[in-house]
N, C-alpha and C positions, 0 to 999 in steps of 0.2 A: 319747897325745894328739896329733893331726894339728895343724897350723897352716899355715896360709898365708904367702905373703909378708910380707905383713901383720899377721901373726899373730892373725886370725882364727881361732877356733873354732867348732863348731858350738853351743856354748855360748852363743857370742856370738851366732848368730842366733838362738836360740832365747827369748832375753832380751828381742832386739830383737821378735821377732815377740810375744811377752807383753804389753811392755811400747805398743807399736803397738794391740794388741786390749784394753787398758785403756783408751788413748787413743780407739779408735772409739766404743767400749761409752760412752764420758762425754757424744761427742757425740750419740747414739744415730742412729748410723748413719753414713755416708757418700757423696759423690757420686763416681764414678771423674773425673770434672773437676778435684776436689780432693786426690785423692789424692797427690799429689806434693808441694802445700802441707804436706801433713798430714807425710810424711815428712821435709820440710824443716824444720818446726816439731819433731819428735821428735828430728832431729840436731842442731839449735839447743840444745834443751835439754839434752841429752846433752853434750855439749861445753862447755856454761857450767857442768854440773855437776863437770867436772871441771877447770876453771880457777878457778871462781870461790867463795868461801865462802858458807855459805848467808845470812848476814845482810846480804849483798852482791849478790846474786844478781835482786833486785826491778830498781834502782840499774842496774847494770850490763844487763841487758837490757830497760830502756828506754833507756838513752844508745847503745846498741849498734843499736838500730832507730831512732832517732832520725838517728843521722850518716848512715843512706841515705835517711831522706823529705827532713830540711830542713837545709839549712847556713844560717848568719846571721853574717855577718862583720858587725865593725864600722863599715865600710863604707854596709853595708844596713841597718844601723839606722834611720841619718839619714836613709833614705828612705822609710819606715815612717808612714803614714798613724796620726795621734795619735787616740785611742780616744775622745777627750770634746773639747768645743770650750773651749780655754782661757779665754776671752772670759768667756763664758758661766757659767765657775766661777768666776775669782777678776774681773773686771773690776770688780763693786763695791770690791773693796777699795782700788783708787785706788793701787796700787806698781806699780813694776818698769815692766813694757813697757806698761801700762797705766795708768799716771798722766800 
């Protein structure tokens, strides 16, 4: 058996090229624009398969893509535009900031 630095075999790319042409076949087909998504997604999941357990594995790659779209410090909460007009829900009931 050869191996590389790395210890690569040709096993291992031949696994990776399998498992690559299952991934095309699901999307049916691809664009060469995408193609490097596509292998970055195939190394993503290659790599949480082998860190992470599978009942764990949903969990962990959405927090895992999550800490590169959006950070929310506690900070930036309080500056977070409120979803419903307070007023408007509770002001009948006559308490608190509204009595």
């Amino acid at each position: 058996r050869y191996a590389t630095k790395n210890n690569h075999t040709v096993s291992n790319v031949n696994q990776i090229h399998s498992e690559l042409s299952i991934l095309i076949s699901k999307k049916h087909g691809i664009s060469t624009r995408h193609l490097q998504d596509y292998l970055n997604w195939l190394l993503f999941l290659k790599k949480i398969k082998y860190r992470v357990k599978a009942e764990a594995r949903v969990s962990f790659t959405y927090m895992e893509s999550m800490k590169q779209v959006h950070t929310i410090a506690v900070r930036n909460i309080t500056k977070l535009p409120m979803p419903i007009d307070l007023y408007q829900a509770y002001g009948a009931y006559h308490y608190g900031i509204f009595s």
